[in-house]
C-alpha positions as CSV (number, residue, x, y, z in Angstrom):
1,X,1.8,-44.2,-32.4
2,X,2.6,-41.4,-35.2
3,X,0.8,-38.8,-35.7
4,X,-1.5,-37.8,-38.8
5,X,-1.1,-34.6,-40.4
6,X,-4.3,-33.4,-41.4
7,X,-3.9,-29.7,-41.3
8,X,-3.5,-29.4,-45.0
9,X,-7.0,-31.4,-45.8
10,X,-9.0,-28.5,-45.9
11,X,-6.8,-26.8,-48.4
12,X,-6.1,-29.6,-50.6
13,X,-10.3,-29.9,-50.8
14,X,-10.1,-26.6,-51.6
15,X,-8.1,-26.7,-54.2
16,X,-9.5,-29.6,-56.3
17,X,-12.5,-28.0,-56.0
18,X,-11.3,-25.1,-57.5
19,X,-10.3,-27.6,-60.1
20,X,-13.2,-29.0,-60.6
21,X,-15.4,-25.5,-60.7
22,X,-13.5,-24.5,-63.5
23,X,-14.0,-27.7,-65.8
24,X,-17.5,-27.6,-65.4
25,X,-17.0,-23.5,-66.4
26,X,-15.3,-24.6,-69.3
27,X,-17.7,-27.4,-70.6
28,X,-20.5,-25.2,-70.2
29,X,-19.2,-22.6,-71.9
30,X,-19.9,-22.1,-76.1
31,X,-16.7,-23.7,-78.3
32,X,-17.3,-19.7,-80.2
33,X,-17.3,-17.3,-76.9
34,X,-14.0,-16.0,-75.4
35,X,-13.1,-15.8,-72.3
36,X,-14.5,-12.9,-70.5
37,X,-13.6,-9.3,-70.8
38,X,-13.9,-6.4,-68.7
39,X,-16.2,-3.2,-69.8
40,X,-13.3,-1.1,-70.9
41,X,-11.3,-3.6,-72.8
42,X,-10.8,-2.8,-76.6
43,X,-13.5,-4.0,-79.0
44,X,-11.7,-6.2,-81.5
45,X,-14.1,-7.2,-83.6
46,X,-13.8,-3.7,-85.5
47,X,-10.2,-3.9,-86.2
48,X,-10.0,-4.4,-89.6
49,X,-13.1,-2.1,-90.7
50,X,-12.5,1.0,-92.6
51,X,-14.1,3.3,-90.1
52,X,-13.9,6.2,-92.2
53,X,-17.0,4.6,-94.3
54,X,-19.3,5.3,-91.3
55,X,-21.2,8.2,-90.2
56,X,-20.5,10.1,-93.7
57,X,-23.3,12.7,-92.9
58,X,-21.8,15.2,-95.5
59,X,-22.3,12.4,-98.3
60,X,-25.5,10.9,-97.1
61,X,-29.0,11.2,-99.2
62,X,-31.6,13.6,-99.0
63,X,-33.4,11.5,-96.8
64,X,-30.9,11.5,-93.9
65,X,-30.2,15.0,-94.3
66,X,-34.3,16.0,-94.8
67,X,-34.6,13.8,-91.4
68,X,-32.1,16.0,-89.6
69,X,-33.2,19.5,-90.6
70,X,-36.8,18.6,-89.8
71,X,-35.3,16.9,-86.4
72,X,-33.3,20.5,-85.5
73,X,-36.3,22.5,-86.3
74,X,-39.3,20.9,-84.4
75,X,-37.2,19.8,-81.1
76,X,-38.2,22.9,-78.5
77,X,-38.4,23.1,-74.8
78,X,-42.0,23.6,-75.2
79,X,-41.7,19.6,-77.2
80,X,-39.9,18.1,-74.9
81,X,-41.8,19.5,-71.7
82,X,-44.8,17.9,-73.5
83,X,-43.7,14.9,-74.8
84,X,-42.3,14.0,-71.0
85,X,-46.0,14.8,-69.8
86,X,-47.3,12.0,-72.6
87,X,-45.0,9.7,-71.4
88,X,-45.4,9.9,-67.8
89,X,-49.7,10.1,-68.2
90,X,-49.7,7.2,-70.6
91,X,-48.9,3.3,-70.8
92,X,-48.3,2.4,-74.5
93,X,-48.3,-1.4,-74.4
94,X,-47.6,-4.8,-72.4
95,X,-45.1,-6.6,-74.2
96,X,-41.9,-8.4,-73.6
97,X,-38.7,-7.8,-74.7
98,X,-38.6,-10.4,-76.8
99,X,-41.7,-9.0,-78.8
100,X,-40.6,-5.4,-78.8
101,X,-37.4,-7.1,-80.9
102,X,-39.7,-8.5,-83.3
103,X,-41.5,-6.1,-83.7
104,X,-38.6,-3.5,-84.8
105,X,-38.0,-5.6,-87.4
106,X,-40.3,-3.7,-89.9
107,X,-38.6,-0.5,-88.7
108,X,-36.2,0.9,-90.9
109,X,-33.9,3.8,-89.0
110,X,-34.2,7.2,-92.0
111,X,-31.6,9.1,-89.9
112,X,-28.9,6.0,-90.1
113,X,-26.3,6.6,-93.9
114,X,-24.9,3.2,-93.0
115,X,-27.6,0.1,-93.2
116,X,-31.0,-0.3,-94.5
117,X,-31.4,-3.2,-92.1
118,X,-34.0,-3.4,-90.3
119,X,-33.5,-2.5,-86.6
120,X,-34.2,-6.5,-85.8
121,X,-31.1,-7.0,-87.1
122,X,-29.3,-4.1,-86.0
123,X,-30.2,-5.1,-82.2
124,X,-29.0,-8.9,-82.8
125,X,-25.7,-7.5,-84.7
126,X,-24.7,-5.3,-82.1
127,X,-25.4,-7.9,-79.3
128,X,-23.7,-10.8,-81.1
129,X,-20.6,-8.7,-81.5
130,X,-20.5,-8.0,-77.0
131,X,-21.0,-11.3,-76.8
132,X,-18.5,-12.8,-78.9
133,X,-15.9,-10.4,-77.4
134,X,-16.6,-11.8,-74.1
135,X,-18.1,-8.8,-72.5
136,X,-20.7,-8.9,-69.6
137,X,-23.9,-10.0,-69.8
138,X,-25.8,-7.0,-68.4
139,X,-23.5,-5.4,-71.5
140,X,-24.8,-8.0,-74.2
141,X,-28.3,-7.8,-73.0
142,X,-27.8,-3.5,-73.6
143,X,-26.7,-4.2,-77.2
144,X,-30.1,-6.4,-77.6
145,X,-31.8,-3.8,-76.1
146,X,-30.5,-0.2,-76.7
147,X,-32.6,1.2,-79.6
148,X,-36.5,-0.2,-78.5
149,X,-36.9,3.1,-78.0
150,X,-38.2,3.0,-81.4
151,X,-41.2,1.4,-80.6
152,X,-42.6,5.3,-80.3
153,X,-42.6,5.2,-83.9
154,X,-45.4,2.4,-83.8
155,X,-47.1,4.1,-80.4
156,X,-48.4,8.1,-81.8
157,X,-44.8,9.5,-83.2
158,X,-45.3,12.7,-85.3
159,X,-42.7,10.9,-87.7
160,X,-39.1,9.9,-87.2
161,X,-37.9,13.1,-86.1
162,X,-39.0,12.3,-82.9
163,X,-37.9,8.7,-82.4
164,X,-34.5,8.8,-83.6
165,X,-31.4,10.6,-84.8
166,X,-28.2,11.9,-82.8
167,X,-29.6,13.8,-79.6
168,X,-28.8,17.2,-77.8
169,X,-30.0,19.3,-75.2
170,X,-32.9,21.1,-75.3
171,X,-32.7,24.6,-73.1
172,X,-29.3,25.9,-73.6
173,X,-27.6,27.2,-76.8
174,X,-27.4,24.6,-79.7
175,X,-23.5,23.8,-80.1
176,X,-22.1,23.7,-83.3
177,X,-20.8,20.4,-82.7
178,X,-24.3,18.5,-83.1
179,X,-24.1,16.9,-86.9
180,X,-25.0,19.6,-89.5
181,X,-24.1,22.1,-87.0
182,X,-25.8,25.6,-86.1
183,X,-27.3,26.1,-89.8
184,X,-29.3,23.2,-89.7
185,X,-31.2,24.9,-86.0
186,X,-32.3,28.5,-88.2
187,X,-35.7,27.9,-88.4
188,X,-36.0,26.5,-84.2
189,X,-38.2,28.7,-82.5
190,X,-36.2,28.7,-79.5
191,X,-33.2,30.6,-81.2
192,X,-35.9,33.6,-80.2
193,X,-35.6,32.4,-76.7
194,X,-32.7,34.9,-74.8
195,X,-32.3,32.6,-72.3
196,X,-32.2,29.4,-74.2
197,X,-29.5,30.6,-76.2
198,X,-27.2,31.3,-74.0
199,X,-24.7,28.4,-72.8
200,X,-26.2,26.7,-70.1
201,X,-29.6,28.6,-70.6
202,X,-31.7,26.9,-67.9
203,X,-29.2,24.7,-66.3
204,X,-26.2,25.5,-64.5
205,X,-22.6,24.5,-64.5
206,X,-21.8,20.9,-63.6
207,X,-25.3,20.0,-62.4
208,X,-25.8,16.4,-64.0
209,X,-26.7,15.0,-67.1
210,X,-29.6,13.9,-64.9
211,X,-31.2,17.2,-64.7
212,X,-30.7,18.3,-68.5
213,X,-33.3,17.5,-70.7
214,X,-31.9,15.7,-73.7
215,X,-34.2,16.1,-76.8
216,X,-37.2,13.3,-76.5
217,X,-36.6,9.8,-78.7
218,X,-36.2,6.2,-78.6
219,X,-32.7,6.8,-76.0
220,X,-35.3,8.9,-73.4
221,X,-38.1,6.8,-73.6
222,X,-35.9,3.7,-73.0
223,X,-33.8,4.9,-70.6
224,X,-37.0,5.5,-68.4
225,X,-38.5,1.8,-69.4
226,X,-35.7,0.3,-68.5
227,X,-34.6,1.7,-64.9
228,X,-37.8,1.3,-63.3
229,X,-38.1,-2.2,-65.1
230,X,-35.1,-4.1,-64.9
231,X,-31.5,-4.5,-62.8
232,X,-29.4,-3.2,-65.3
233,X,-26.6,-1.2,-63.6
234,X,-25.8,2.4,-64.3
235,X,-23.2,1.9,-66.8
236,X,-25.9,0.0,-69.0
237,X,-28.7,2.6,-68.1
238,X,-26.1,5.4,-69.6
239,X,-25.3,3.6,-72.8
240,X,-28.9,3.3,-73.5
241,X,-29.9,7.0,-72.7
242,X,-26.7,8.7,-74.0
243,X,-25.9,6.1,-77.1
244,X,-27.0,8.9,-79.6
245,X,-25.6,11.9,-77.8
246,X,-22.6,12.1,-80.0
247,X,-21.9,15.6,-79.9
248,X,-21.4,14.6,-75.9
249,X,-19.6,11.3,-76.4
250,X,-17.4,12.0,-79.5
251,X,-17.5,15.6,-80.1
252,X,-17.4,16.5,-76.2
253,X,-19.3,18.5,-76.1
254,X,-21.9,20.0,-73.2
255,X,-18.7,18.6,-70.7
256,X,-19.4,21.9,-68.8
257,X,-22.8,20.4,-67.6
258,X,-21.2,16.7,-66.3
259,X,-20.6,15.6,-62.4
260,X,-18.1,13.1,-61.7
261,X,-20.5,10.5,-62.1
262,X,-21.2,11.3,-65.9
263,X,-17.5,11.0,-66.5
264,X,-17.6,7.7,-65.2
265,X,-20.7,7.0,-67.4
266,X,-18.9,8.7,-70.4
267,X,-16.5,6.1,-70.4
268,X,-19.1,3.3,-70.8
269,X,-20.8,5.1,-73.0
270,X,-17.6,5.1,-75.3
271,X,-17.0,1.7,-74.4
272,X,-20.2,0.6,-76.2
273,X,-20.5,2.8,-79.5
274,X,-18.4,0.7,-81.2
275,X,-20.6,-2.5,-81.2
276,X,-23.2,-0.3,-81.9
277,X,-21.7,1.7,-84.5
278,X,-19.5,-0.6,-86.3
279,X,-21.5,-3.9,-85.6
280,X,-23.4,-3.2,-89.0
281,X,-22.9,-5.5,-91.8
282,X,-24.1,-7.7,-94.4
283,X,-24.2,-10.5,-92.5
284,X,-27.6,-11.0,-91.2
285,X,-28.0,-12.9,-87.8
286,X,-30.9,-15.9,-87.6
287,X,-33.7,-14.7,-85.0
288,X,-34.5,-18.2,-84.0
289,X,-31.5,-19.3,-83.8
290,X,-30.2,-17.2,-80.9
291,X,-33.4,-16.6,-79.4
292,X,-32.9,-19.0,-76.7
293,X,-29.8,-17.2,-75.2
294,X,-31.2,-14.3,-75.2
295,X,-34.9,-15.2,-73.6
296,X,-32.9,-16.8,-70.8
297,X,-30.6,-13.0,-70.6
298,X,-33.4,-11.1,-70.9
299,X,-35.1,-13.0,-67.7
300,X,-31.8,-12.5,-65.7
301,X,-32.4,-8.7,-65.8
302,X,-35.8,-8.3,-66.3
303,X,-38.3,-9.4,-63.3
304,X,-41.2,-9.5,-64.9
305,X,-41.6,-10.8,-68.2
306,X,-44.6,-8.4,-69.7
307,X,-43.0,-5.0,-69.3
308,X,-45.2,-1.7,-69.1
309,X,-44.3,0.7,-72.5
């Protein structure tokens, strides 16, 4: 009787299940998303923009630069120490994400010289453009997420200037890299301060992003909502706490203060401004429309649904 050769079932199986995984991938996948992309991969989406049109402080109103000296002036050690106290002695609301979003969308951002959208549709811009790249999830639900920080404004703010604009330390000397550079700090009570203004004033040489205290706005107050709240991994927790710190990100500077794991975070953080930067446009994204995608990626991330702000 001749033998049966059945060694190769198991592969064969294999194989056409393989097959058969990635049809069922491909029908349940939207006709408009491409196929997936890793963090660091190029944005696209930005190709043709003129990016030259975007953060044109020098040319932008009175009310962005009115914002900014205010911002420079009133952000102090003493501040900051106190506005982490608030926040760490106070719960603001119970809310999901979902109506955080909506509720941002009578916020209008004074510091920002390129939209006068509301940040609504900022948040659904930036996210649309992750997702139609392709990009993780985790990295799509950060773009729908990474300026409720805002929500200060509605929860006691003294104004904008401590919600929102490009951040820096507080603590060491003020580098003239920050937009509007070392002018703009004159009338900061902590220039008086000897050891605040030297150059790593109360910190020390590559001791962590971690243990310097970035000025106090909508990045901050996030970035602690979010790690206690949700599975987000690091590289999302840095682009939501470090989004605004451009004089870090694009400027580089305070690199003296990094470990190795900030460099690895600087490179997400870089990886992201673009969908958050050049994301604005005129095209204005329908809420209900995507809001069913992004209930079901905000519950992938988020355990509970009523977060603590």
């Amino acid at each position: 009787m001749p033998s049966i050769e059945i060694q190769h079932a198991p592969t064969n199986i294999e194989a056409t299940s393989d097959m058969i995984d990635a049809v069922n991938v491909l029908k349940t996948k939207s006709p408009d998303q491409k196929t997936p992309k890793d963090l660091y991969d190029d944005s696209e989406f930005d190709k043709a923009k003129d990016k030259t049109n975007f953060r044109q402080f020098n040319d932008a109103c009175d009310r962005v630069k009115n914002f900014y000296a205010q911002q420079h002036t009133l952000h102090t050690v003493a501040y900051n120490l106190k506005a982490r106290h608030d926040f760490h002695n106070k719960t603001r609301a119970h809310m999901t994400v979902w109506e955080a979003i909506e509720k941002l969308n009578t916020f209008i951002d004074e510091c920002d010289p390129d939209t006068q959208e509301s940040q609504m549709t900022h948040l659904l811009q930036s996210a649309e453009a992750i997702r139609q790249e392709g990009k993780p999830r985790w990295m799509q639900l950060v773009g729908l997420i990474h300026d409720l920080g805002k929500l200060l404004f509605f929860f006691g703010a003294q104004g904008q200037w401590d919600v929102v604009g490009d951040t820096f330390p507080v603590g060491c000397a003020f580098d003239d890299r920050i937009i509007f550079g070392m002018e703009s700090f004159r009338n900061n009570e902590d220039l008086k301060n000897p050891i605040y203004n030297t150059k790593f004033g109360i910190y020390s040489p590559g001791c962590g992003l971690e243990n310097v205290m970035l000025c106090w706005g909508h990045d901050e107050y996030l970035y602690h909502i979010v790690r206690d709240q949700s599975t987000i991994p690091d590289e999302g927790l840095a682009m939501i706490r470090y989004h605004s710190f451009y004089p870090w990100h694009r400027e580089n500077a305070y690199h003296e203060l990094m470990n190795e794991h900030d460099k690895k975070m600087l490179a997400a953080v870089r990886a992201f401004n673009p969908y958050d930067l050049y994301s604005k446009s005129d095209s204005v994204p329908d809420p209900e429309k995507l809001k069913p995608y992004y209930l079901e990626l905000i519950d992938e991330y988020f355990p509970n649904k009523v977060l603590r702000w």
